[in-house]
C-alpha positions, -999 to +999 in steps of 0.1 A: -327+646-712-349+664-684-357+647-654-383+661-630-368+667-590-389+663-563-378+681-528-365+647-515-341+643-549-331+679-550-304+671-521-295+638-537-256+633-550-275+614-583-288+652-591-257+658-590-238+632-610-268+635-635-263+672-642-226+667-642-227+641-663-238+664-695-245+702-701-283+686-723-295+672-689-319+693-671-333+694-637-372+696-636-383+719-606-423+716-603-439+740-582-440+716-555-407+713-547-400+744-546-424+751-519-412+726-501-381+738-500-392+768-484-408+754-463-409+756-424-375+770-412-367+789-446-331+793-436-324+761-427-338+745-459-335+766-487-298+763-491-296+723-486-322+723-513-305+744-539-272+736-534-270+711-560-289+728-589-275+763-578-241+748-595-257+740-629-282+769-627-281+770-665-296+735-668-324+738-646-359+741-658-391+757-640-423+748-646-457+773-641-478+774-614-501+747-610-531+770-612-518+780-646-512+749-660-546+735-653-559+771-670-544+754-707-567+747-733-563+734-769-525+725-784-513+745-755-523+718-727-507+687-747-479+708-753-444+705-729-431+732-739-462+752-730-455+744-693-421+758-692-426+788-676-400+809-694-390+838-674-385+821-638-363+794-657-343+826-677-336+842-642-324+809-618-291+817-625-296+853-610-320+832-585-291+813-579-263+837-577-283+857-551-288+833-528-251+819-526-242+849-523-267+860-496-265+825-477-228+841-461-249+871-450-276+847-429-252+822-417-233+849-402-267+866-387-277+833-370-245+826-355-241+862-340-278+859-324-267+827-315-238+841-296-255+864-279-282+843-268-257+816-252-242+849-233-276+851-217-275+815-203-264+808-172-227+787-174-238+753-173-261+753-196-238+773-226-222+738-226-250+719-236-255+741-267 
């Protein structure tokens, strides 16, 4: 079964107990969601948003660009399959394995800036943050 994830049900627990619950159900990311999940603070919002699919990268499914899609004519527009758009949905797994495994990298680049900006405040106010 494929089910199509919007950026609110991407960080949902019923993702993941749907994807769990077989290796044929799929994850539907539309362009959409995607970009909204990089959207405003990229750091703090990619990695909530892919946490959940980035564990069953093999049944996640990306569709094409908008602009692309509405670019279909003939048996290619009423066709599903046609909006699949093979190659990023071949390489989320990759996708996937680089950003867990850069996500250790970044944490650990915030918290050291974060260090050495609380250094900079005055005593007081390093206990507020």
């Amino acid at each position: 079964m494929r089910k199509v994830v919007d950026s609110n049900f991407l960080q949902r627990e019923e993702l993941r107990s749907y994807l769990a619950a077989s290796t044929n159900n799929y994850a539907v990311l539309t362009e959409d969601a995607v970009m909204e999940a990089y959207k405003g603070d990229t750091l703090a919002s990619i990695f909530p948003s892919m946490e959940i699919v980035a564990g069953y990268p093999k049944q996640v499914i990306v569709l094409k660009a908008t602009s692309t899609v509405c670019g279909l004519t003939g048996r290619e527009a009423v066709s599903q399959e046609s909006l699949i758009d093979e190659s990023q949905t071949r390489e989320f797994p990759e996708y996937c394995h680089h950003l867990c495994a850069n996500a250790e990298f970044l944490l650990r680049k915030i918290f050291t800036r974060r260090r050495a900006w609380l250094k900079c405040l005055p005593r007081p106010l390093r206990r507020k943050w």
